[in-house]
N, CA, C and O of each residue as an XYZ file, in Angstrom:
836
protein
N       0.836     -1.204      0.000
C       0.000      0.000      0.000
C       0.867      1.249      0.000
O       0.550      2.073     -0.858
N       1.947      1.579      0.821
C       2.814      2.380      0.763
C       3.539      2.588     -0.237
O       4.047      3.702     -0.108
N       4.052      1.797     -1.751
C       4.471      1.825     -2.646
C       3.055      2.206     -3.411
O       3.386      3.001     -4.290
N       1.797      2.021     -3.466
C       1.081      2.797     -4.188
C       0.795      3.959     -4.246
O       0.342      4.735     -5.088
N       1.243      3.997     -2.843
C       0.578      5.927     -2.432
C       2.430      6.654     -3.010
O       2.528      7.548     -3.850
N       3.317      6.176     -2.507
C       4.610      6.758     -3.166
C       4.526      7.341     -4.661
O       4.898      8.442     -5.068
N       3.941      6.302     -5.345
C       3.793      6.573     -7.085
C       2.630      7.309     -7.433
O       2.413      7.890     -8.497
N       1.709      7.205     -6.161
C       0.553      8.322     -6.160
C       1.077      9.471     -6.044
O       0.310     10.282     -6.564
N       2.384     10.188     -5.454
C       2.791     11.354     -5.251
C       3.418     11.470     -6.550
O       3.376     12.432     -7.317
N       4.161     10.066     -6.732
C       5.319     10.912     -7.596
C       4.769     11.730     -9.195
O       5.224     12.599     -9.939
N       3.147     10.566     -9.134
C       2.895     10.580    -10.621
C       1.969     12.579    -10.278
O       1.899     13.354    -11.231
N       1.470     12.960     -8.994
C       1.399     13.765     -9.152
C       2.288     14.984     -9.442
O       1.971     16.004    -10.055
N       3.328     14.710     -8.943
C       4.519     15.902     -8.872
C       4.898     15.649    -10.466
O       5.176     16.640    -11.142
N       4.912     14.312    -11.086
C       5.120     14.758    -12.597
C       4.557     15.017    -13.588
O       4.865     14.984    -14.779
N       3.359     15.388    -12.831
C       1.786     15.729    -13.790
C       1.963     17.557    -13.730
O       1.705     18.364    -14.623
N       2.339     17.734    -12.747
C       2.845     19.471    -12.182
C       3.879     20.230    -13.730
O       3.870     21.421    -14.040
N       4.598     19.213    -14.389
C       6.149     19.363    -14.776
C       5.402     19.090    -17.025
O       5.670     19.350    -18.198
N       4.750     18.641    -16.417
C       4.129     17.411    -17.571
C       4.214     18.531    -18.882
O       4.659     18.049    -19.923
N       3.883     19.764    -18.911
C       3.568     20.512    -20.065
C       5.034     21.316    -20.481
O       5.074     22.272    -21.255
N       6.121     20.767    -19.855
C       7.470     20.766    -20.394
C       8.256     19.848    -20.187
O       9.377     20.145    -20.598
N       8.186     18.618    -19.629
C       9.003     17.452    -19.223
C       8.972     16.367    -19.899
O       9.825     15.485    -19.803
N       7.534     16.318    -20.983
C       7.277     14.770    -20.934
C       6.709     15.115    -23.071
O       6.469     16.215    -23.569
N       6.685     14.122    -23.585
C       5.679     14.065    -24.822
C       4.078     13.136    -24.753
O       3.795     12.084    -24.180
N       3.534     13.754    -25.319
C       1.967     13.333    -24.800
C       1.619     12.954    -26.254
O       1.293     13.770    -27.116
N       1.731     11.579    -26.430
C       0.871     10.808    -27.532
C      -0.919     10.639    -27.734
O      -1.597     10.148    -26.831
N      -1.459     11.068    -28.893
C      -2.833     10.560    -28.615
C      -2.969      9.702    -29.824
O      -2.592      9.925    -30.975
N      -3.625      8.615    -29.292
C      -3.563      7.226    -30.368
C      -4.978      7.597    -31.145
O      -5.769      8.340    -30.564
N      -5.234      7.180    -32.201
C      -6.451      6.957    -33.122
C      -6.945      5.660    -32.521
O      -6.419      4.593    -32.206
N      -8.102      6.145    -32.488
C      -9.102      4.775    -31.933
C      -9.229      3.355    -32.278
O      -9.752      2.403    -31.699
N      -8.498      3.509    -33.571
C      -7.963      2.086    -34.591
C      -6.779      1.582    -34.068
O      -6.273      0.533    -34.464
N      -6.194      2.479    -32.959
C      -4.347      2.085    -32.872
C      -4.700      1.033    -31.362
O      -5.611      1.221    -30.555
N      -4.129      0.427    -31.350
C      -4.349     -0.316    -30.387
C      -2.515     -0.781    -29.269
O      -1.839     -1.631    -29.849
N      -2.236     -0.546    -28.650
C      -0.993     -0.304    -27.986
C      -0.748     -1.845    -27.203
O      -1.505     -2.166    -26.287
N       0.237     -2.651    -27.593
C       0.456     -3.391    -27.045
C       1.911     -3.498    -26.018
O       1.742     -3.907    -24.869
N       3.206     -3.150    -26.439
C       4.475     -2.583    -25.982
C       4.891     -0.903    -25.997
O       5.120     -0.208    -26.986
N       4.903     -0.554    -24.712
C       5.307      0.492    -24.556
C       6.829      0.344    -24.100
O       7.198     -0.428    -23.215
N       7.671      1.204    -24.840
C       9.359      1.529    -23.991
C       9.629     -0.151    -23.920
O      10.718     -0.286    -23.362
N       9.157     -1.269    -24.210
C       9.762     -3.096    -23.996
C       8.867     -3.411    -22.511
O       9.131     -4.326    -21.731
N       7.978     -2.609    -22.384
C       7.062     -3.234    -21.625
C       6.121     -3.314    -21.714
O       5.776     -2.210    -22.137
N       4.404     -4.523    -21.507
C       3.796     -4.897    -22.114
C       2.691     -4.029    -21.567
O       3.004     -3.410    -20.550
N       1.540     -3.862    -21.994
C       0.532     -2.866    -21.596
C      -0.616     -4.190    -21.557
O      -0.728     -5.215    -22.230
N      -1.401     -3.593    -20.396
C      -2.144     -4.399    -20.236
C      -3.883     -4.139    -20.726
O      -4.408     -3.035    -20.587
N      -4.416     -4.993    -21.136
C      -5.523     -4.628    -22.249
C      -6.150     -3.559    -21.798
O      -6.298     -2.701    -22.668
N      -6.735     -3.192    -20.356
C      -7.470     -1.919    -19.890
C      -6.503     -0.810    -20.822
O      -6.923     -0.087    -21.726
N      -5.346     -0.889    -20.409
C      -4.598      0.501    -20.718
C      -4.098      0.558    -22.278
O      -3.911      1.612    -22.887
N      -3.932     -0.616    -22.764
C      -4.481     -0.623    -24.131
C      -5.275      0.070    -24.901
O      -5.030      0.335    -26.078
N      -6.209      0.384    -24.322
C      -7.524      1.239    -25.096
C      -7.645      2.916    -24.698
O      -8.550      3.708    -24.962
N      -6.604      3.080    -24.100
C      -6.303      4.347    -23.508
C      -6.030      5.346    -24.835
O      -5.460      4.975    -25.861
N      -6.374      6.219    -24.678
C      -6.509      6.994    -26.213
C      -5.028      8.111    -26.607
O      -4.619      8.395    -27.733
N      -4.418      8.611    -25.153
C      -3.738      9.140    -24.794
C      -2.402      9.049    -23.812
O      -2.298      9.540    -22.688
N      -1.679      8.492    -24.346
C      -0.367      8.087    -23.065
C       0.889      9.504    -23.341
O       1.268     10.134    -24.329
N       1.246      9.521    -21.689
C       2.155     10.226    -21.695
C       4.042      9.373    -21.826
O       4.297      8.192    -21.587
N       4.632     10.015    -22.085
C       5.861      9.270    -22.322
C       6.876     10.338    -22.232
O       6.596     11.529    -22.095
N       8.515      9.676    -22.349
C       9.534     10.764    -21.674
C       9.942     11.514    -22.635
O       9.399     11.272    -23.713
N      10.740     12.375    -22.627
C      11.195     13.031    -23.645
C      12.394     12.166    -24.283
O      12.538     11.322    -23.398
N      13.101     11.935    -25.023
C      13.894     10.972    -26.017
C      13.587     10.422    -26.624
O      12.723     10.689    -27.459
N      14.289      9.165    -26.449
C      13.841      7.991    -27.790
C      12.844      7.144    -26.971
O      13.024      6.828    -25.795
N      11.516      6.732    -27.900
C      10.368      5.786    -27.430
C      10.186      5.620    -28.341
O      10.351      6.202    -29.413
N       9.229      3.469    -27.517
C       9.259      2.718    -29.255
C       7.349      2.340    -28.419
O       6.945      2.130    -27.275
N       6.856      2.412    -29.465
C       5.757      1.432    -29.129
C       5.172      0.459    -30.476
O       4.935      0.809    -31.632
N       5.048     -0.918    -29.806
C       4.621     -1.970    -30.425
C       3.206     -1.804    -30.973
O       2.660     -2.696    -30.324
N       1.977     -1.131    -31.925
C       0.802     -1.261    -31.980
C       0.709     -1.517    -33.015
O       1.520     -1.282    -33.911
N      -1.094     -2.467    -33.140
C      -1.376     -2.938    -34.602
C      -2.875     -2.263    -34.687
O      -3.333     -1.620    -33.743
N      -3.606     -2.481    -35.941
C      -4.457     -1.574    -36.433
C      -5.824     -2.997    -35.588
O      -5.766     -4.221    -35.711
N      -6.665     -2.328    -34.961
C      -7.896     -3.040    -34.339
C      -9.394     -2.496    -34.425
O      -9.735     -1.498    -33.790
N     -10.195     -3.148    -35.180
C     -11.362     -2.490    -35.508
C     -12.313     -3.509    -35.972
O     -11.749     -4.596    -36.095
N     -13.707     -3.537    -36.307
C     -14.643     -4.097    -37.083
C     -15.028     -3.443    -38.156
O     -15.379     -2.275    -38.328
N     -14.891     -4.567    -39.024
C     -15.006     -4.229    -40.216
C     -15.777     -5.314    -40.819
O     -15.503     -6.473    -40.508
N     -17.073     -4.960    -41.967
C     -17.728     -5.958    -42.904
C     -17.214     -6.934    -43.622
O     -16.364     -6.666    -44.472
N     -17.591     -8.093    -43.431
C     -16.571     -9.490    -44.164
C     -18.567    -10.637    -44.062
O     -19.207    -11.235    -43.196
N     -18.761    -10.193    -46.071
C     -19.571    -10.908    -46.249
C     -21.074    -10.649    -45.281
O     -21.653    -11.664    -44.895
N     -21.741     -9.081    -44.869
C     -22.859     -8.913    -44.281
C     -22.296     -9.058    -43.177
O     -22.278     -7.842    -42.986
N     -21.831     -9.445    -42.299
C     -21.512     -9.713    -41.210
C     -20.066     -8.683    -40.344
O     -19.126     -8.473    -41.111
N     -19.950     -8.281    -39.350
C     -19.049     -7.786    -38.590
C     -17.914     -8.801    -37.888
O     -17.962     -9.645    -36.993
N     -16.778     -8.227    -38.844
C     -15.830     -9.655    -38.158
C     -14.277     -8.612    -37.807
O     -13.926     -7.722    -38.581
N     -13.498     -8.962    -36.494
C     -12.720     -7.959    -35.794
C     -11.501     -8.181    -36.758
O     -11.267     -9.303    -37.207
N     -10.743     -7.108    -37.063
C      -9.707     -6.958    -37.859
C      -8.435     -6.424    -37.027
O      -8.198     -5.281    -36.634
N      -7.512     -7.897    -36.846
C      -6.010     -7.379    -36.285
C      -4.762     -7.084    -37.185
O      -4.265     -8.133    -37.595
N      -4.173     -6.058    -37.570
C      -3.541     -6.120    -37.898
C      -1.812     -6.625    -37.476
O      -1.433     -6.460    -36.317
N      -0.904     -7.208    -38.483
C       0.105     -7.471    -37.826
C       1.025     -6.337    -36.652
O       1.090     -5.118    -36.816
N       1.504     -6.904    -35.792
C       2.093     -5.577    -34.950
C       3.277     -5.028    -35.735
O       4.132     -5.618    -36.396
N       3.015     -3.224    -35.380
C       4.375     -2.740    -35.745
C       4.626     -1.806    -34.817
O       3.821     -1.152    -34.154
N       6.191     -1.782    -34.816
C       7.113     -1.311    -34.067
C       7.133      0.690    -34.890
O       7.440      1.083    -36.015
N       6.734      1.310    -33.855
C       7.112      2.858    -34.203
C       8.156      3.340    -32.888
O       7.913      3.283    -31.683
N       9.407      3.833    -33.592
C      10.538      4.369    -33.337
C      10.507      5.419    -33.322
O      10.113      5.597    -34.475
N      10.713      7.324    -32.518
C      10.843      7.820    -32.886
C      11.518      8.988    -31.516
O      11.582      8.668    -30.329
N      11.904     10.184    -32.028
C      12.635     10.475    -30.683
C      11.848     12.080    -30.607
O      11.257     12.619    -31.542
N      11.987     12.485    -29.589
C      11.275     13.869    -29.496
C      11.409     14.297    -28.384
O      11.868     13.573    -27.501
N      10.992     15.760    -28.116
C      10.825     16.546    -26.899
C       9.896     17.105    -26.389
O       9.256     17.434    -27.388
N       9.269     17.509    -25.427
C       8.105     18.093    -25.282
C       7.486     18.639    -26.048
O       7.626     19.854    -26.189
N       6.739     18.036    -26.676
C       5.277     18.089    -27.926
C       4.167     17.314    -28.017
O       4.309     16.495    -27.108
N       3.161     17.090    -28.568
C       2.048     16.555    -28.270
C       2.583     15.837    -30.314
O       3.372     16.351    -31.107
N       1.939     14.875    -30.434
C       2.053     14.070    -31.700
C       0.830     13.161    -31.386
O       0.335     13.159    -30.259
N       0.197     12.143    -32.717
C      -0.724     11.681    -33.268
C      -0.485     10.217    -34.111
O       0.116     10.124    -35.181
N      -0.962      9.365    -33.529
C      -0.684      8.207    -34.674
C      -2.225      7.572    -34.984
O      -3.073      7.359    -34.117
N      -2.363      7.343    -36.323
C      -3.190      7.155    -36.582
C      -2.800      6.008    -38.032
O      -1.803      5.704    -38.687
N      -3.789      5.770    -38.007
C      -3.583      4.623    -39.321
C      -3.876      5.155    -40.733
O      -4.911      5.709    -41.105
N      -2.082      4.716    -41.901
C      -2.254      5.253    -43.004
C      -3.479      5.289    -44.275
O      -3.547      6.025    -45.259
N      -4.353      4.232    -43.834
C      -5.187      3.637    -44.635
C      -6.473      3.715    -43.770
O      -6.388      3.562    -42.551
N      -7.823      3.982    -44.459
C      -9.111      3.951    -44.221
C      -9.791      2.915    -44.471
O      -9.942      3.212    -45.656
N     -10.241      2.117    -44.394
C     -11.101      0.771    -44.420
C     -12.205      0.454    -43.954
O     -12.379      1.080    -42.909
N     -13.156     -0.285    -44.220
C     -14.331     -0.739    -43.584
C     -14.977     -1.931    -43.856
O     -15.866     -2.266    -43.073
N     -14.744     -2.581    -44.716
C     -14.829     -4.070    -45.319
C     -13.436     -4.527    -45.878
O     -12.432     -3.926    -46.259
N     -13.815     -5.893    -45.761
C     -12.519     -7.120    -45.736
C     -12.095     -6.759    -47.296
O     -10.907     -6.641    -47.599
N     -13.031     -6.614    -48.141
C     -12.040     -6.462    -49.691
C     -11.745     -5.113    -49.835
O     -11.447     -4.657    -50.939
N     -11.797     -4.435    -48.846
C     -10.747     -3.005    -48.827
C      -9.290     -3.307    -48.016
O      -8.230     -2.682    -47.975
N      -9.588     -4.119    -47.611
C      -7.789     -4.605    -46.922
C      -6.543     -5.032    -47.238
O      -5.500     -4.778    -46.636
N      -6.722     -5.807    -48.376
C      -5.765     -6.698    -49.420
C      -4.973     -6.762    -49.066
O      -5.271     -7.483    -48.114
N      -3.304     -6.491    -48.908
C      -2.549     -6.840    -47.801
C      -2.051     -5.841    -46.982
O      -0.840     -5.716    -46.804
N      -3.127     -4.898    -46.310
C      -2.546     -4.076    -45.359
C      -2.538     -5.086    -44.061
O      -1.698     -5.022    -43.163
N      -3.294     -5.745    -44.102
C      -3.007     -6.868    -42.823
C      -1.461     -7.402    -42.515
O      -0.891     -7.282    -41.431
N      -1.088     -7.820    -43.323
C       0.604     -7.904    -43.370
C       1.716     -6.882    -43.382
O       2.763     -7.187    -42.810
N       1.622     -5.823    -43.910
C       2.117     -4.918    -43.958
C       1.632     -3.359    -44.014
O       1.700     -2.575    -44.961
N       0.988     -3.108    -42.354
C       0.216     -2.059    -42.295
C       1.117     -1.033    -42.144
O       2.263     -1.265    -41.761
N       0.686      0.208    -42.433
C       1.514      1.561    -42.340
C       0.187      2.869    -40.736
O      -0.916      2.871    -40.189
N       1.259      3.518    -40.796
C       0.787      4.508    -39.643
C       1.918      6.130    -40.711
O       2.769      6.226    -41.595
N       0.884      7.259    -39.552
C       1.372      8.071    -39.625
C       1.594      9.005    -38.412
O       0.644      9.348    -37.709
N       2.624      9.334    -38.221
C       2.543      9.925    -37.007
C       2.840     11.728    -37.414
O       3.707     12.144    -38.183
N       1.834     12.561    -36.633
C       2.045     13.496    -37.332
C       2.372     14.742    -36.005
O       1.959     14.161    -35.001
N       2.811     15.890    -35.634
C       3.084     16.833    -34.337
C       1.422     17.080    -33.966
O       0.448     16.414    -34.320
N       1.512     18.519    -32.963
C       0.789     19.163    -32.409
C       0.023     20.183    -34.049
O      -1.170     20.256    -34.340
N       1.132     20.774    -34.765
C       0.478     21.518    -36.060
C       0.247     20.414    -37.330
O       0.772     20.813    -38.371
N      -0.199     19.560    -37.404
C      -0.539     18.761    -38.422
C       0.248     17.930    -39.381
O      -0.041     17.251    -40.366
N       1.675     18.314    -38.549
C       2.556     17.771    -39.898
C       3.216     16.867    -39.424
O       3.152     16.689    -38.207
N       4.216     15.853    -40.403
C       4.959     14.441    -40.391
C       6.085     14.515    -39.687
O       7.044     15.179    -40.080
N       6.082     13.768    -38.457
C       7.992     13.902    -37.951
C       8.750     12.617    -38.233
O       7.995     11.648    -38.146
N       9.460     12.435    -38.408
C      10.455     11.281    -38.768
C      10.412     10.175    -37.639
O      10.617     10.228    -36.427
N      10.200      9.545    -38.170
C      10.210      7.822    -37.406
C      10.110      6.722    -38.007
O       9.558      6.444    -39.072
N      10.863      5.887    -37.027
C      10.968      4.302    -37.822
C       9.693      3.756    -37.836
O       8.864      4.107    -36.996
N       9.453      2.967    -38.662
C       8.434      2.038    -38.948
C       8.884      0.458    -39.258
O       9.271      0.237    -40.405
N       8.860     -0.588    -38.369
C       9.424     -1.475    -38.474
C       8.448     -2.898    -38.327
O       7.571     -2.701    -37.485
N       8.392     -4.043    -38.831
C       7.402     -4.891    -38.291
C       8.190     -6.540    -37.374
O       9.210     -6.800    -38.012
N       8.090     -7.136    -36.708
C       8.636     -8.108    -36.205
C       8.173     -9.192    -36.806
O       7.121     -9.461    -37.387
N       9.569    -10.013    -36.459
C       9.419    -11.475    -37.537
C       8.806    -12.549    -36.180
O       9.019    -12.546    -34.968
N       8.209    -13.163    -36.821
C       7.613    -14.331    -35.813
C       8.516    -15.243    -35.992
O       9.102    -15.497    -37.044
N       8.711    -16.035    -34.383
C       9.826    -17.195    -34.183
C       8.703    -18.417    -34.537
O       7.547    -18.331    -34.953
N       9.467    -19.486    -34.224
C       9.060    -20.787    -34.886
C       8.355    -21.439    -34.296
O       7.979    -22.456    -34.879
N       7.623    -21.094    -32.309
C       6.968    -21.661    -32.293
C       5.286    -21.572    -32.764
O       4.923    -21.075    -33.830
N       4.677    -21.960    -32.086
C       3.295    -21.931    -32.425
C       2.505    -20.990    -31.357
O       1.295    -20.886    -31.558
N       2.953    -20.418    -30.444
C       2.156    -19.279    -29.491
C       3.016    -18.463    -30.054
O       4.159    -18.821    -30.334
N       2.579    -17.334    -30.268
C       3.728    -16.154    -30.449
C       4.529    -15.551    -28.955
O       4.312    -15.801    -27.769
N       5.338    -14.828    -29.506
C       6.114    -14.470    -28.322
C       6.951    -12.951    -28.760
O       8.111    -12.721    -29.099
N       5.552    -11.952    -28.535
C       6.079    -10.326    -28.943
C       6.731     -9.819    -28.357
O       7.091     -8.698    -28.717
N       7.406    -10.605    -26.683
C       8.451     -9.538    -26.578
C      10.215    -10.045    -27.282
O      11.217     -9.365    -27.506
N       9.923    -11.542    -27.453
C      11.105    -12.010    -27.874
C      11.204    -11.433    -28.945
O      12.198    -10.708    -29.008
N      10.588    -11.456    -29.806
C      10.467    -10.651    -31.298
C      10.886     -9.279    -31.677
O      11.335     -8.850    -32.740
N      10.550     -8.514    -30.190
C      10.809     -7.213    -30.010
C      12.448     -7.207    -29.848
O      13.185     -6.648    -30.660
N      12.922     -7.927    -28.653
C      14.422     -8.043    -28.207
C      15.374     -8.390    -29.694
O      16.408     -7.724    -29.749
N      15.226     -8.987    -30.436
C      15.557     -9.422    -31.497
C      15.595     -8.542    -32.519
O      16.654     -8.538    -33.145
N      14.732     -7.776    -32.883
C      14.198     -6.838    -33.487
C      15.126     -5.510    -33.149
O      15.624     -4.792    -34.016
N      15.229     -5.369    -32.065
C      15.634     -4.009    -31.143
C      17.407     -4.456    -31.525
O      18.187     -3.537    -31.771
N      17.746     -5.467    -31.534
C      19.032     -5.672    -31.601
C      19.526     -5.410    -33.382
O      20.289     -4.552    -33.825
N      18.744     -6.528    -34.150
C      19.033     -5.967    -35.588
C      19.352     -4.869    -35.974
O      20.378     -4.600    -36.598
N      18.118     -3.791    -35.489
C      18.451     -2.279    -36.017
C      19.100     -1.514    -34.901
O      18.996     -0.288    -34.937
N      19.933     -2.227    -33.647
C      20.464     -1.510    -32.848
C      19.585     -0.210    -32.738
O      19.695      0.650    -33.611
N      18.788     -0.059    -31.773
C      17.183      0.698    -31.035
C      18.153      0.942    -29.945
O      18.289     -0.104    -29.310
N      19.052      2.122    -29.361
C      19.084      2.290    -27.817
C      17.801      3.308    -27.838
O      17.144      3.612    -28.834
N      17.553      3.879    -26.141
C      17.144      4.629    -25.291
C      17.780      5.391    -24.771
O      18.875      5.071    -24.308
N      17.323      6.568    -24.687
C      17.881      7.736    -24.003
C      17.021      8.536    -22.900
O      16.229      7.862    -22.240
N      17.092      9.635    -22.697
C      16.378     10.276    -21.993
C      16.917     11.911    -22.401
O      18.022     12.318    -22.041
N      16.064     12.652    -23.107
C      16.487     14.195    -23.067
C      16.550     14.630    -21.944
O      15.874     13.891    -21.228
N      17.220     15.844    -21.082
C      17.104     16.465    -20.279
C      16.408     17.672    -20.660
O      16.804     18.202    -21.699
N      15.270     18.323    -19.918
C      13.870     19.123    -20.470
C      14.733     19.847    -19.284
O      15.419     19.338    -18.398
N      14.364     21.664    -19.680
C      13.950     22.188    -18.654
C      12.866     23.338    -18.794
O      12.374     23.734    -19.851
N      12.598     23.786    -17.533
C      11.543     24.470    -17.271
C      11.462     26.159    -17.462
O      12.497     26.555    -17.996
N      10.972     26.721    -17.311
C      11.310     28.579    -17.106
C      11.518     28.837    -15.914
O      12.057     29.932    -15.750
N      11.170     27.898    -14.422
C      11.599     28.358    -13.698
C      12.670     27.264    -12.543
O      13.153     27.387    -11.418
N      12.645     26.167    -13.664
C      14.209     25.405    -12.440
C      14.430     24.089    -13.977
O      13.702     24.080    -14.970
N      15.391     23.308    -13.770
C      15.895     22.543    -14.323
C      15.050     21.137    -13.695
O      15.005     20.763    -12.523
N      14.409     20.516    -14.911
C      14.004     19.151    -14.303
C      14.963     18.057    -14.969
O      15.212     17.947    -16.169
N      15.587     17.039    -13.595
C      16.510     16.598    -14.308
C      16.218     15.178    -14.250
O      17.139     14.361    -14.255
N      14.483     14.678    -14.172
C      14.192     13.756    -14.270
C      14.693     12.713    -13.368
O      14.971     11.579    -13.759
N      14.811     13.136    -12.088
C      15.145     12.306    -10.523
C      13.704     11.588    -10.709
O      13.758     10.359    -10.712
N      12.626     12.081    -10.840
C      11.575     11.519    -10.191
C      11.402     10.412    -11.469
O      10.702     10.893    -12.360
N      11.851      9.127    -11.738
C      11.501      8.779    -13.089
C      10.807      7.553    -12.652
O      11.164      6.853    -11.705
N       9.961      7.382    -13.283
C       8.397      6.361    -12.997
C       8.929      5.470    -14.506
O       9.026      5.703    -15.711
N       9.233      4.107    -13.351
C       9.508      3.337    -14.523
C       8.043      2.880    -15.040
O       7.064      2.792    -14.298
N       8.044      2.607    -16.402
C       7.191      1.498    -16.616
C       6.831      0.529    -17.165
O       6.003      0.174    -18.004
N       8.126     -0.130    -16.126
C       8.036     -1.401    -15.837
C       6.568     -1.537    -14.550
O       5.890     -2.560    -14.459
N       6.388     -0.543    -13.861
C       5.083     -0.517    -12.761
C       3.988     -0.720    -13.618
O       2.955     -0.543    -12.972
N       3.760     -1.010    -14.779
C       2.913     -0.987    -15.828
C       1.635     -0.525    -15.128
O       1.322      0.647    -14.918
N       0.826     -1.803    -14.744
C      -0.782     -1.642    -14.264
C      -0.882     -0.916    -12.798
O      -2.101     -0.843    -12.636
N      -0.499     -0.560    -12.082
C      -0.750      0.232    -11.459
C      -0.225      1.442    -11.405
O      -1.090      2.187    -10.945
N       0.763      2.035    -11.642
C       1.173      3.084    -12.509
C       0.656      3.889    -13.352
O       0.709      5.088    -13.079
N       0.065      3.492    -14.504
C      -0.739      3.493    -15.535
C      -2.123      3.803    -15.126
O      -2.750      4.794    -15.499
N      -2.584      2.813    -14.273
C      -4.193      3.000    -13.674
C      -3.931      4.324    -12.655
O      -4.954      5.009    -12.683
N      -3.260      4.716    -12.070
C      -3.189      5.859    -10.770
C      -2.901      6.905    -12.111
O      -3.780      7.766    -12.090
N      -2.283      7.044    -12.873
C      -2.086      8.222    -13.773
C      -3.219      8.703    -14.711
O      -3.559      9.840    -15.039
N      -3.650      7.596    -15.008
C      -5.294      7.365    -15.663
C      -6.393      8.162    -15.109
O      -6.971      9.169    -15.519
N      -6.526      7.394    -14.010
C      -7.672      8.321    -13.067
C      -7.434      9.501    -12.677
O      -8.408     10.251    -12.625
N      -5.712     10.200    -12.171
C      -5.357     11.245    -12.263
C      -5.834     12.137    -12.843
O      -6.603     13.014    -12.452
N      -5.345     11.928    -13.916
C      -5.398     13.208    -14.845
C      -6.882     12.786    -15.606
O      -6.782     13.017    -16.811
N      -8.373     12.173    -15.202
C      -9.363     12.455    -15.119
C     -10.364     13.317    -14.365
O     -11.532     13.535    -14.689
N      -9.555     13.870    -13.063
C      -9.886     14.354    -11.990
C     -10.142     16.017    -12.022
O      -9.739     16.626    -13.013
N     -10.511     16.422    -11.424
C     -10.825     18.624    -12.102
C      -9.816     18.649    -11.063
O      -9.536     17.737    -10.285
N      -9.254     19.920    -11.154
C      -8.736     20.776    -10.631
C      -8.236     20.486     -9.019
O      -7.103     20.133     -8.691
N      -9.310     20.714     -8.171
C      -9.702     21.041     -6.928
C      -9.626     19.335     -6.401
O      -8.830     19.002     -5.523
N     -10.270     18.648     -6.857
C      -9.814     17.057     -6.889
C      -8.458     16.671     -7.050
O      -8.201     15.668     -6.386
N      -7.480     17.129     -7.716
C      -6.101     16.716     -7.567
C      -5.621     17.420     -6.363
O      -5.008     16.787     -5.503
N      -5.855     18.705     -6.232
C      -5.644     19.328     -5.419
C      -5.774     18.740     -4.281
O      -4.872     18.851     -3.450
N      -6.891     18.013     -4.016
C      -7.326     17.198     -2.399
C      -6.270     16.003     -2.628
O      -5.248     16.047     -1.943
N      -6.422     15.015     -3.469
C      -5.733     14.391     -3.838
C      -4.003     14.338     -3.510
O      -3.501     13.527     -2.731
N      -3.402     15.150     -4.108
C      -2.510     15.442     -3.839
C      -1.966     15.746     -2.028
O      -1.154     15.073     -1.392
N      -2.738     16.972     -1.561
C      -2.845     16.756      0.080
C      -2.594     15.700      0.636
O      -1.636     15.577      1.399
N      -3.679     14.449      0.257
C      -3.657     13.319      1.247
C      -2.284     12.834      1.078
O      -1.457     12.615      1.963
N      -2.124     12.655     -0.618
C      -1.069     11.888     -0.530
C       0.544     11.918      0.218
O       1.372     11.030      0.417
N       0.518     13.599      0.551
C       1.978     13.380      0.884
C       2.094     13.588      2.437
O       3.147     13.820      3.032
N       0.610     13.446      3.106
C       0.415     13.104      4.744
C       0.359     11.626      5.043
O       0.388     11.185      6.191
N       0.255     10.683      3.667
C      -0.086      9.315      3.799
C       1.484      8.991      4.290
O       1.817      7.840      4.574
C-alpha cells in the first residue's frame, strides 16, 4: 500500500512538470498499444486513447484493431504488430492509421504490412521508424522475444532528453519506470481524469499518507 501511495505522489509531482518534461501521444481509436518503452501494456490501458511518455527515444509496439464488414456480417480486424521508433521533446504528436477501411475487400494486404502516420501538435509528419517483427518458430507467439531481437538488428538504444523548465531545471530524478505498468498506468489514468480542486485534495492526502 505504501508503494502505491509513493507513485501516487510521484505521478502527481510529474503531472505538475508534464507541459514541459514529458511528450503526450494521442492514439487513433484504430491504434491499439500493445508494448510500450519493452514493456507490455495491459488490455485496460491498451484502449487508452492518450499516453504520456519521456522526452527521447520511445518505441511502441501497436497494430491496427477495428470491425469491419466481411460478407454482411461484422468480423474484428487485427492487424500485424508494428514497431514505431521515434525520438522527441516536449510536444504533443498523433498516430493514426495510413489507410481507411471498412470491409474485408478493402484490406488486401494491409493486414501484413500495415503503415501509420505519425504526425506533431500543427498537423505535420515527424520522422520515425516504422518497423514490423518477424515471428519465431513456435506456435504461441512471443512479442516480446520478437521485439528483443528486433531491437538488436536495427540496434534501437534509449535515451532520456534532459527538459527544462522557465523556472528550475528538471533533471528527471523523479523517473516512474514502466516497468510498474498496471498500477502506474491506472493511478495516472484516473489522475489526470480528476478537475482541478480534486487533484488538489488528492494530492494533500497523498503526501500526509
Amino acid at each position: 500500500m505504501k508503494t502505491i501511495k509513493t507513485l501516487a505522489l510521484a505521478l502527481c509531482m510529474a503531472s505538475s512538470f508534464s507541459s514541459f518534461a514529458s511528450i503526450k501521444v494521442n492514439l487513433d481509436h484504430d491504434i491499439e498499444t500493445m508494448i510500450i518503452n519493452g514493456e507490455d501494456v495491459s488490455k485496460l490501458i491498451s484502449q487508452v486513447s492518450r499516453k504520456e511518455l519521456k522526452n527521447g527515444t520511445n518505441q511502441l509496439v501497436v497494430r491496427i484493431s477495428k470491425l469491419i464488414r466481411d460478407q454482411g456480417k461484422f468480423t474484428k480486424f487485427l492487424s500485424e504488430p508494428m514497431v514505431v521508433t521515434f525520438a522527441a521533446k516536449d510536444t504533443e504528436l498523433t498516430i493514426s492509421p495510413a489507410k481507411s477501411f471498412d470491409s474485408i475487400e478493402q484490406v488486401g494486404s494491409y493486414d501484413k504490412h500495415p503503415q501509420v502516420v505519425l504526425l506533431n501538435e500543427k498537423n505535420e509528419p515527424i520522422q520515425f521508424h516504422l518497423g514490423y517483427l518477424e515471428r519465431g518458430g513456435s506456435l504461441i507467439r512471443n512479442v516480446n522475444s520478437e521485439l528483443v531481437h528486433y531491437n538488436s538488428e536495427n540496434n534501437h538504444r534509449f535515451g532520456v532528453v534532459k527538459a527544462e523548465s522557465s523556472k528550475t531545471e528538471i533533471d528527471n530524478k523523479i523517473e516512474l519506470s514502466l516497468g510498474d505498468t498496471d498500477q502506474v498506468e491506472k493511478i495516472k489514468f484516473i489522475y489526470s481524469e480528476l478537475s482541478e480542486s480534486q487533484k488538489k485534495a488528492f494530492l494533500s492526502w497523498a503526501i500526509v499518507q
